[in-house]
BASE-111501 format. One record per atom (N, C-alpha, C): x, y, z; residue in three letters; atom name. Coordinates in steps of 0.05 Angstrom, whole numbers, always signed. Each point is the difference from the previous one (the first is absolute). Example, Ala and Ser with C-alpha at 12.3 -4.5 7.8 and 13.67 -1.06 7.14 Angstrom:
BASE-111501
        u        v        w   code   site
     +264     -114     +156    ALA      N
      -18      +24       +0    ALA     CA
      +18      +24       +0    ALA      C
       -7      +21      -14    SER      N
      +16      +24       +1    SER     CA
      -15      +22      +14    SER      C
end
This chain:
BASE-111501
        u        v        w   code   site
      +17      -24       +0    UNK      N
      -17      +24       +0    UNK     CA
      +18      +25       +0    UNK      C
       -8      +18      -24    UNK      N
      +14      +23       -1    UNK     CA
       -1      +21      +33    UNK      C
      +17       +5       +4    UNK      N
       -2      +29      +22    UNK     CA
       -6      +24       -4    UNK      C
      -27       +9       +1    UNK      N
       -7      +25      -13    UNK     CA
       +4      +28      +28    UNK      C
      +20      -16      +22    UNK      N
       +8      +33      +11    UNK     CA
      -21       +6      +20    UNK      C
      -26       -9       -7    UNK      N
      -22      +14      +20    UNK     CA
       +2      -22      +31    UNK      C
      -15       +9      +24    UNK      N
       +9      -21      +17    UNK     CA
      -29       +8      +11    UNK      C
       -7      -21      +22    UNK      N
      -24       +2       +4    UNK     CA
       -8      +19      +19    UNK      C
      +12      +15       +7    UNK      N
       -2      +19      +24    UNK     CA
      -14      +29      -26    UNK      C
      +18       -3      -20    UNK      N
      -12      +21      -22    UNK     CA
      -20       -7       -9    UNK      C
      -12      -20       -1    UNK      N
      -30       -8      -14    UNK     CA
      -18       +1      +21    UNK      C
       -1       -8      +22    UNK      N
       -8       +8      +25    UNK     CA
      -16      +27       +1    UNK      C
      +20      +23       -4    UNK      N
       -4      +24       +6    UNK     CA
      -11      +10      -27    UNK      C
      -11       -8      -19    UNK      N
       -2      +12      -27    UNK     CA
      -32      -11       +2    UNK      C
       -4      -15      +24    UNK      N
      -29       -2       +2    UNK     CA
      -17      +19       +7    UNK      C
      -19       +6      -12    UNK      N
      -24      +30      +19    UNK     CA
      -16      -22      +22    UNK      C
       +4      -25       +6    UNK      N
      -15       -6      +23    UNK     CA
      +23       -5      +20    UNK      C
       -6       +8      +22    UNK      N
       +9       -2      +29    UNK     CA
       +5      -25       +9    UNK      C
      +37       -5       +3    UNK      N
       +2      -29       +4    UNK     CA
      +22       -3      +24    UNK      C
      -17      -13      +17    UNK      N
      +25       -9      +27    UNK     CA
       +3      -26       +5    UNK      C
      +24      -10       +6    UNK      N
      +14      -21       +8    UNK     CA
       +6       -3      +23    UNK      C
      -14      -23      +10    UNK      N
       +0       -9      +28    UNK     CA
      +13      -22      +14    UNK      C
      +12       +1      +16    UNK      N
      +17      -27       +7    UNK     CA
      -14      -15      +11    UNK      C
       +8      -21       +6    UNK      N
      -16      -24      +17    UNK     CA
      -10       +4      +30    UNK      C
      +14      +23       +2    UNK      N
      -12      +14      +37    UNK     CA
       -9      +13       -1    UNK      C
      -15      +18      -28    UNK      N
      -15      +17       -9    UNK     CA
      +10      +27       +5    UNK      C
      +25       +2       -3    UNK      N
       +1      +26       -6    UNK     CA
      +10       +8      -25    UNK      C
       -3      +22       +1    UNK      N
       +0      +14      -29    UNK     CA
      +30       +2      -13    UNK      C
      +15      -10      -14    UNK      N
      +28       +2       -8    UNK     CA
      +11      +21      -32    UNK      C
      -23       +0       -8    UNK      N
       +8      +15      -26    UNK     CA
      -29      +13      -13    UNK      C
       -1      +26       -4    UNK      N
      -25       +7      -21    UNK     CA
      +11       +8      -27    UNK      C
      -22       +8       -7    UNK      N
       +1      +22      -27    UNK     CA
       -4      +22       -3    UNK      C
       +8      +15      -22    UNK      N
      -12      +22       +2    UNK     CA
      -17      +19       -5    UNK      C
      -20      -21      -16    UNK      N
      -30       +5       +5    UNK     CA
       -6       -5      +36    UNK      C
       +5      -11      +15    UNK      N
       -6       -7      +25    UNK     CA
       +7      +22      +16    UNK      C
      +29      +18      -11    UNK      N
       +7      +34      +13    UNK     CA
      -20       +7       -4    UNK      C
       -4       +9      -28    UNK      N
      -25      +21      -17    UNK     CA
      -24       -6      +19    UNK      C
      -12      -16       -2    UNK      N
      -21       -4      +15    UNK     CA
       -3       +9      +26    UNK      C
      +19       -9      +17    UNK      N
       -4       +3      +29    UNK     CA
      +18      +37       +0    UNK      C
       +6       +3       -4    UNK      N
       +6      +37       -3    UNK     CA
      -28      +17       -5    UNK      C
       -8      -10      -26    UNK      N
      -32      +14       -4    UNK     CA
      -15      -12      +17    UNK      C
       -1      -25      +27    UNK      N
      -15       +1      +22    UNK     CA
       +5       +7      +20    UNK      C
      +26      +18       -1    UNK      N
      +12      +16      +28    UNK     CA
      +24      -14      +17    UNK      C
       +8      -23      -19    UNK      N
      +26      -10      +21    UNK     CA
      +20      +21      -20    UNK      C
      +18       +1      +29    UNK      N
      +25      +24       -9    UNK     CA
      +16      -16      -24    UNK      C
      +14      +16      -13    UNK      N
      +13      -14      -27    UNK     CA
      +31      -18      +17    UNK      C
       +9       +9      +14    UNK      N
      +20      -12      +24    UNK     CA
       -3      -21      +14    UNK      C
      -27       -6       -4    UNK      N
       -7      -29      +24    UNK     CA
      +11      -21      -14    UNK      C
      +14      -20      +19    UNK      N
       +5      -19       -7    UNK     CA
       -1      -19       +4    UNK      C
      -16      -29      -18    UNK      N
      -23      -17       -2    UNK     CA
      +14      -21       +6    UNK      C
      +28       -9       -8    UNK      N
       +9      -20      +13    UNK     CA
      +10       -4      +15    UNK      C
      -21      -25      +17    UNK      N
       +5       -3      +30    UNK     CA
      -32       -3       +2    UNK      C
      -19      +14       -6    UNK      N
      -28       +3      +12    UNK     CA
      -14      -19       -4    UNK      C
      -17      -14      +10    UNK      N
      -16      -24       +6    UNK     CA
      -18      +10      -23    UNK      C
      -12      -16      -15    UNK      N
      -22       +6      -16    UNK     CA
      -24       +2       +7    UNK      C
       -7      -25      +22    UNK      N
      -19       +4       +1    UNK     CA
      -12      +27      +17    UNK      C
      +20       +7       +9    UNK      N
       -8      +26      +16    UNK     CA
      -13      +25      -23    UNK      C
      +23       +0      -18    UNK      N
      -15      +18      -32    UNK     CA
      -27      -10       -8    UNK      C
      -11      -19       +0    UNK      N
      -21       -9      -22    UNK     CA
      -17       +5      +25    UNK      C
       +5       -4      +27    UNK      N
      -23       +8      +19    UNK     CA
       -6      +31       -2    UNK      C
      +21      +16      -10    UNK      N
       +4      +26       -3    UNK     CA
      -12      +18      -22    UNK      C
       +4      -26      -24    UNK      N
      -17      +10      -19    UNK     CA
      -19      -10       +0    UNK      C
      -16      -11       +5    UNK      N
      -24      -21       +3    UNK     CA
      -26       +6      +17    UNK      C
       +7      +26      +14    UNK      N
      -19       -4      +23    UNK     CA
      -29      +11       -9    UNK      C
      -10       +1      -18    UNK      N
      -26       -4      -16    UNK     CA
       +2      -28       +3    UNK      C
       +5      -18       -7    UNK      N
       -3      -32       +3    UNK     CA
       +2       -4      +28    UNK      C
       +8       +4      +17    UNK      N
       +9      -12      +20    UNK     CA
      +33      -14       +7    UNK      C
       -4       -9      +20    UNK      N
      +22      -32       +2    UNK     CA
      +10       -9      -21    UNK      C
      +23       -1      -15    UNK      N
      +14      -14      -10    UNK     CA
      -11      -36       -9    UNK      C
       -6       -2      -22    UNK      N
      -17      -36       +6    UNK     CA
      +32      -20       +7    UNK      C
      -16      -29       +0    UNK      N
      +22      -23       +5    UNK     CA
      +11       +4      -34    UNK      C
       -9      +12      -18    UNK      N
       +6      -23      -19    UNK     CA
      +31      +10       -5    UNK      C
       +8      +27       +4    UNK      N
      +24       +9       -2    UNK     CA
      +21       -5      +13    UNK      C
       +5      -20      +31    UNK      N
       +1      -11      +12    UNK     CA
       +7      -31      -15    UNK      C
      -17       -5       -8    UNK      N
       -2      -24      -18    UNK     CA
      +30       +1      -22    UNK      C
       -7      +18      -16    UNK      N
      +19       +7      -16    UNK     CA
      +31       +8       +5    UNK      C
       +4       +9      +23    UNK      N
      +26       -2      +13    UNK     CA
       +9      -26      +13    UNK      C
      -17      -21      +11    UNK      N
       +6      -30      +11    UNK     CA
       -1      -15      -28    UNK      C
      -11       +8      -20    UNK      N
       +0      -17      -22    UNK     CA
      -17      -16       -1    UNK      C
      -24       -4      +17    UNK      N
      -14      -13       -7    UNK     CA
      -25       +3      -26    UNK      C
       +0      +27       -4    UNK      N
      -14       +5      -16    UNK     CA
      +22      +17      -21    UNK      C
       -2       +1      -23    UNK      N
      +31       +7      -13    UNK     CA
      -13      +32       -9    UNK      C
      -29      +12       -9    UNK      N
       -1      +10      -11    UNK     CA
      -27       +9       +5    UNK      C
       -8      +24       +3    UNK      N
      -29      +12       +8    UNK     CA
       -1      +29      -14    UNK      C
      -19      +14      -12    UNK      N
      -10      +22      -11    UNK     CA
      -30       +6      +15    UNK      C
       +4      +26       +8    UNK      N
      -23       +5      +12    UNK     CA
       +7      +37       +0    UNK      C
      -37       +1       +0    UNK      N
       +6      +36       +0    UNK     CA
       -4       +7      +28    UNK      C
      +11      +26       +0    UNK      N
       +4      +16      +31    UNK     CA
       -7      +27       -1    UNK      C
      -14      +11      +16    UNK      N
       -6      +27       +2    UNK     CA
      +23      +16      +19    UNK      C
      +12      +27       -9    UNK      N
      +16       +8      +21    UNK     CA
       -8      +29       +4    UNK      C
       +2       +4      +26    UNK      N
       -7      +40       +3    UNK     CA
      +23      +17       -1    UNK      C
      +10       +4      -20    UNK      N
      +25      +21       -2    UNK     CA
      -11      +29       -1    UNK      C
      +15      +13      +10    UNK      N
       -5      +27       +1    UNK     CA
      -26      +17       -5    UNK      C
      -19      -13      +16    UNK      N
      -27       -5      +11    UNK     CA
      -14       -4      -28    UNK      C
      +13      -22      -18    UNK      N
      -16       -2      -23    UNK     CA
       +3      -25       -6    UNK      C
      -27      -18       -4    UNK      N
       -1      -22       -5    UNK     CA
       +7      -10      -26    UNK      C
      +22      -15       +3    UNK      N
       +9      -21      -25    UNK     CA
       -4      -29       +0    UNK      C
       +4      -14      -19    UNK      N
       +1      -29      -15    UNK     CA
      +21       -4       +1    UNK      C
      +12      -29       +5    UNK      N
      +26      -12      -15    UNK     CA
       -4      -18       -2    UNK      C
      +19      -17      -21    UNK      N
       -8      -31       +3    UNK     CA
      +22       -9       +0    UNK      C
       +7      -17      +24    UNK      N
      +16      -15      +21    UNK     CA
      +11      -25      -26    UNK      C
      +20      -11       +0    UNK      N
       +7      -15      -21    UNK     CA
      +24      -15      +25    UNK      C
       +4      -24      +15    UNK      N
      +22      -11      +20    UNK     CA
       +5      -28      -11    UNK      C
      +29       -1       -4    UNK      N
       +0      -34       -9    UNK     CA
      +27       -1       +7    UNK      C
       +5      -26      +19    UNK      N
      +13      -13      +16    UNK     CA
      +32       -9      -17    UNK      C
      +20      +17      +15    UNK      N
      +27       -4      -20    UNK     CA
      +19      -29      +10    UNK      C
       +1      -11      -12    UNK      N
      +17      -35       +7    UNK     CA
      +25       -2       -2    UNK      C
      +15      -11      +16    UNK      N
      +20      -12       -8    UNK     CA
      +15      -15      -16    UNK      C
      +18       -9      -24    UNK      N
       +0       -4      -19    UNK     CA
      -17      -34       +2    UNK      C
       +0      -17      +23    UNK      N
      -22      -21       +7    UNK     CA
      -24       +7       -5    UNK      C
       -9      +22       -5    UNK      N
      -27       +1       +1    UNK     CA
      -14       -6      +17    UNK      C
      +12       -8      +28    UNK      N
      -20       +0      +17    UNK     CA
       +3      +22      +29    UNK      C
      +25       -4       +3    UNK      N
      +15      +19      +17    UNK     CA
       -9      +29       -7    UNK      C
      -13      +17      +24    UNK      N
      -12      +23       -2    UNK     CA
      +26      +29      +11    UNK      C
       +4       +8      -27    UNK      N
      +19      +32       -2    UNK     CA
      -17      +19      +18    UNK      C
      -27      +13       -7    UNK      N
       -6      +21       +0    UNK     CA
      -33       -4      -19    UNK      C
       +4      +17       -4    UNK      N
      -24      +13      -23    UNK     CA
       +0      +25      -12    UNK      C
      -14       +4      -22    UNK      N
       +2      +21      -15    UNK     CA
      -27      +15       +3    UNK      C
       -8      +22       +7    UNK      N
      -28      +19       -1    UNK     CA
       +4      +24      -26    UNK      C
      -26       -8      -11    UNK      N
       +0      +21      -23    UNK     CA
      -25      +11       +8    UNK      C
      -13      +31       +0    UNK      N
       -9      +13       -5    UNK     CA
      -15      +19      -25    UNK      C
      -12       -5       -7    UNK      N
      -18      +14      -21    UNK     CA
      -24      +12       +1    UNK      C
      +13      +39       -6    UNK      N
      -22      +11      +13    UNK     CA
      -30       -3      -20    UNK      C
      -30       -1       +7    UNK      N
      -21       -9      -18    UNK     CA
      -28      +17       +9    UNK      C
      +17      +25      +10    UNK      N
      -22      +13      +15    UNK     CA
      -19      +12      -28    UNK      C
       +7      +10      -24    UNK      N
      -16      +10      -25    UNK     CA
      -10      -21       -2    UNK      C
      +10      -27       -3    UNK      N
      -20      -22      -10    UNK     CA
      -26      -11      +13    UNK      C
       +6       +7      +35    UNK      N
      -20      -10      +19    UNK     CA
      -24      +32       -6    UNK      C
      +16      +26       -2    UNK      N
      -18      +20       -5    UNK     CA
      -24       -9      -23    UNK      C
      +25       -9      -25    UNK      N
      -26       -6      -24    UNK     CA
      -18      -19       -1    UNK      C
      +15      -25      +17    UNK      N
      -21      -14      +20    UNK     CA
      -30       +7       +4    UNK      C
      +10       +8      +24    UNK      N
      -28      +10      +10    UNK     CA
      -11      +19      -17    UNK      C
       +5      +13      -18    UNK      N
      -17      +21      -15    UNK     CA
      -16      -17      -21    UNK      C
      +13      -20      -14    UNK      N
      -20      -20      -11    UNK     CA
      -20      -20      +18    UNK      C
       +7       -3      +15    UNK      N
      -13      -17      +21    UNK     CA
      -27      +19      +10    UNK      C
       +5      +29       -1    UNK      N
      -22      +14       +4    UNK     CA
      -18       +1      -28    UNK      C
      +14       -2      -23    UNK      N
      -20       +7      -22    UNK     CA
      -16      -29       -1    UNK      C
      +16      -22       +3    UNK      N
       -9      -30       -8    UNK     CA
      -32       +6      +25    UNK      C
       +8      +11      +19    UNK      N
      -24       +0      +19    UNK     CA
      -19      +22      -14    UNK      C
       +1      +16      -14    UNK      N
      -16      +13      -15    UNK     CA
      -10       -9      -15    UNK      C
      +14      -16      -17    UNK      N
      -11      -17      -22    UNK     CA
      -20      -15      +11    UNK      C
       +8      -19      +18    UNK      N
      -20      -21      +12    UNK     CA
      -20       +8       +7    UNK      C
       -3      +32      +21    UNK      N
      -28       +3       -4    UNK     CA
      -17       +6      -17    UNK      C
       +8       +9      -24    UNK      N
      -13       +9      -20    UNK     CA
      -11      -27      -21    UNK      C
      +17      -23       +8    UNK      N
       -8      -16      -14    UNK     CA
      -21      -24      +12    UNK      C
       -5       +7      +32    UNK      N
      -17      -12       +4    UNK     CA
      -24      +15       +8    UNK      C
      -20      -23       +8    UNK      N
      -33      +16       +3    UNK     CA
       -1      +25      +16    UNK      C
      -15      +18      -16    UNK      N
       +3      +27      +12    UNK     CA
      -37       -1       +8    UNK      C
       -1      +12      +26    UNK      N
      -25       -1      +18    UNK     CA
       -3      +27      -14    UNK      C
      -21       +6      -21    UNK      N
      -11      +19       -9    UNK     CA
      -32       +3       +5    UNK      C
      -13      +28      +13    UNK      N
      -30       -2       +2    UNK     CA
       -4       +1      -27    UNK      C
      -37      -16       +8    UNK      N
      -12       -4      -22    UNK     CA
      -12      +27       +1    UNK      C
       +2      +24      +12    UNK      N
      -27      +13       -8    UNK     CA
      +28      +26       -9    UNK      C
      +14       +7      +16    UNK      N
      +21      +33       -2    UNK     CA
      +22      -13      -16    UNK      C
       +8      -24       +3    UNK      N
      +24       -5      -15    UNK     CA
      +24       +1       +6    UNK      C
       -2      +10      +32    UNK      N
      +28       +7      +13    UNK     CA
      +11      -27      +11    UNK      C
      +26       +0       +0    UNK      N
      +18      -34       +5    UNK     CA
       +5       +5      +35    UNK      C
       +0      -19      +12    UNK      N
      +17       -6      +22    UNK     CA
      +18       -6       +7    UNK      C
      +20      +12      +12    UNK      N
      +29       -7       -2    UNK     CA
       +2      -18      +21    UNK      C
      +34       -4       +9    UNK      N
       +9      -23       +9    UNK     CA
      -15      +16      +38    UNK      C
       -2      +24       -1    UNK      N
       +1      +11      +28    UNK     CA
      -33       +0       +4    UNK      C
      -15       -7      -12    UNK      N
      -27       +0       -3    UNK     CA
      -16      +26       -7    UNK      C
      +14      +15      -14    UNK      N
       -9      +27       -6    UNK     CA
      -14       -1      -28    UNK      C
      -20      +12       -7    UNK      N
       -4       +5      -20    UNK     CA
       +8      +24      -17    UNK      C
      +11       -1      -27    UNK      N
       +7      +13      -13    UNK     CA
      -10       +9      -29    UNK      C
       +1      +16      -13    UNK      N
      -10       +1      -26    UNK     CA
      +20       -8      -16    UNK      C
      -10       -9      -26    UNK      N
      +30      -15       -9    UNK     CA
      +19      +16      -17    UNK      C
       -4      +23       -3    UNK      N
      +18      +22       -5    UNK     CA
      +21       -9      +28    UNK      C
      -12       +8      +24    UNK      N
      +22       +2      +26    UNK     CA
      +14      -27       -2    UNK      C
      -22      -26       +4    UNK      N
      +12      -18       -4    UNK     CA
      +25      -13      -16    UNK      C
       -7      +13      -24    UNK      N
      +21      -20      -20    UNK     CA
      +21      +24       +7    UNK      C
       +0      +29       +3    UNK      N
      +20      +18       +7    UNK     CA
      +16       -1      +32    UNK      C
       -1      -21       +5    UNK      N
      +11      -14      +30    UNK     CA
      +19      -32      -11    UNK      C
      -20       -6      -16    UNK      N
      +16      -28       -6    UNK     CA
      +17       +1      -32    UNK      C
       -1      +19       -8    UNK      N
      +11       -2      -26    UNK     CA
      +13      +33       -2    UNK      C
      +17       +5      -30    UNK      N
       +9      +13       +0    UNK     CA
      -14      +22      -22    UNK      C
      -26       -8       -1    UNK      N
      -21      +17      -12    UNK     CA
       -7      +26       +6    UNK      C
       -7      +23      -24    UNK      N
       -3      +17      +13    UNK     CA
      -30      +13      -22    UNK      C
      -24       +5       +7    UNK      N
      -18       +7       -8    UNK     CA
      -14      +32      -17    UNK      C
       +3       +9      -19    UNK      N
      -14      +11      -14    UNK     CA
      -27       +0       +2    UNK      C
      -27      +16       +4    UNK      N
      -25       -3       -7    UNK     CA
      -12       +5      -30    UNK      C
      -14      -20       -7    UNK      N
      -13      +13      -30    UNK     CA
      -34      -15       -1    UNK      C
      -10       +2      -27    UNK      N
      -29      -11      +11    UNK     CA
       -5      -12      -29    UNK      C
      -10      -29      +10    UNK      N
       +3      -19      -32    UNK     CA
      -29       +6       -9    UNK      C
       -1       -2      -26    UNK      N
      -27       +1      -20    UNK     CA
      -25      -12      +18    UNK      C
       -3      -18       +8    UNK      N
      -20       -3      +10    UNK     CA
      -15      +10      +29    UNK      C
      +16      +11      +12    UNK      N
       -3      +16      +27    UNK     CA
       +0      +30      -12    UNK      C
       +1       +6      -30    UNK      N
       -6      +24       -7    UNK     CA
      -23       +0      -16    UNK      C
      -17      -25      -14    UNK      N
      -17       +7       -2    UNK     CA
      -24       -1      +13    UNK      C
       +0      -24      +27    UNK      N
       -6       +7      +16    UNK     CA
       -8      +24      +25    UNK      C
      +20      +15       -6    UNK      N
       -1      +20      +17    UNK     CA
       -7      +29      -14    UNK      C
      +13       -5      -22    UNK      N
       -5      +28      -15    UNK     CA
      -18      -10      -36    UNK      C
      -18       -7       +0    UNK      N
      -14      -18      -16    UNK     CA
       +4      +23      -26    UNK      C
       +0      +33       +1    UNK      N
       -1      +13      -20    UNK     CA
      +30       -3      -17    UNK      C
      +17      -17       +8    UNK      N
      +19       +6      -11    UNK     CA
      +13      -28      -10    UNK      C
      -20      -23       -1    UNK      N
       +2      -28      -11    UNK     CA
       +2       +9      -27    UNK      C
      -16      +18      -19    UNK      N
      +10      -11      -28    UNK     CA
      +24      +16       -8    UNK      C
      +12      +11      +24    UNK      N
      +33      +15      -12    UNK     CA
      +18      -27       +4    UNK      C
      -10      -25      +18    UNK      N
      +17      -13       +2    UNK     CA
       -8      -22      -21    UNK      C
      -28       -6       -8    UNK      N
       -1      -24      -22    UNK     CA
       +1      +14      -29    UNK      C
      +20      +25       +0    UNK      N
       +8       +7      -27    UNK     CA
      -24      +18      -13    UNK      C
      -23       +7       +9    UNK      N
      -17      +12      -22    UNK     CA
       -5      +23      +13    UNK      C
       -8      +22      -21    UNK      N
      +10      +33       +2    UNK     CA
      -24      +11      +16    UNK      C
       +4      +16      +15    UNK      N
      -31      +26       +9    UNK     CA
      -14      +15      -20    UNK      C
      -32       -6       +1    UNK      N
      -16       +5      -23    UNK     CA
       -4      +33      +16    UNK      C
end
């Protein structure tokens, strides 16, 4: 195999997701520097320095929208479980983010014998935003596509809160509709009967 010069410490750091290396006693021995970038724009000083620090103390740190730290990461440093992905909520700088947790268990060239582990980070807070913004329309959709409690006599719908509405308000609550008034041919001759034959084409005698 040719030697192309790069080493893995440089590919490492050329990553935009946040990646730490953990020893078998769980502490933290090497990051990246997406893993600076990050924790600087969440207020750790640019000078702190990470190796040496228990991890799980960080992920309780970033985590505390979730809670407790689970077993399964735990798992992944004993090796019993080699590999877990799961998302995490964190409160940085009083603003709620996404990441998704990526940990898989580093071996000894035996493959069984447990090094450490590797934690990757990937922030997914726009994706969980666009998330839920479809997840709100899909809920729009659905009501619209099922039975709508309309009176038989006014015509007004009942919504999910038990209100009645006219379906101007209505569909202008659940959709992205927005209403014009006008008055169709037959509610005009109806109403204004002198002015039916301007609409069925024949002239004023």
């Amino acid at each position: 195999m040719v030697n192309s010069g790069i080493t893995f410490i440089e590919i490492i750091d050329s990553l935009q997701q946040a990646v730490a290396v953990v020893n078998s006693q769980g502490c933290i021995i090497s990051v990246n520097r997406a893993w600076i970038k990050h924790s600087i724009e969440a207020g750790v000083p640019e000078t702190f320095a990470w190796n040496g620090v228990r991890f799980m103390q960080v992920y309780s740190a970033i985590s505390e929208a979730d809670g407790q730290p689970p077993d399964e990461l735990d798992s992944v440093l004993n090796g019993t479980v080699p590999f877990i992905r799961m998302e995490i909520q964190c409160l940085l700088q009083r603003k709620l983010e996404w990441f998704l947790l990526d940990a898989s268990t580093i071996y000894e060239d035996d493959g069984r014998t447990v090094k450490g582990m590797v934690v990757c980070l990937t922030d997914i807070t726009k994706s969980k935003a666009l998330e839920h913004d479809l997840m709100e329309a899909l809920t729009q959709i659905r009501t619209l596509r099922g039975l709508l409690p309309i009176c038989a006599v006014c015509k007004r719908i009942r919504d999910e809160h038990d209100i009645w509405n006219s379906v101007e308000s209505f569909l202008e609550k659940h959709t992205h509709a927005e209403f014009t008034h006008d008055i169709c041919p037959d509610c005009i001759r109806r109403l204004y009967p002198k002015y039916s034959s301007v609409l069925d084409g024949s002239s004023c005698s």
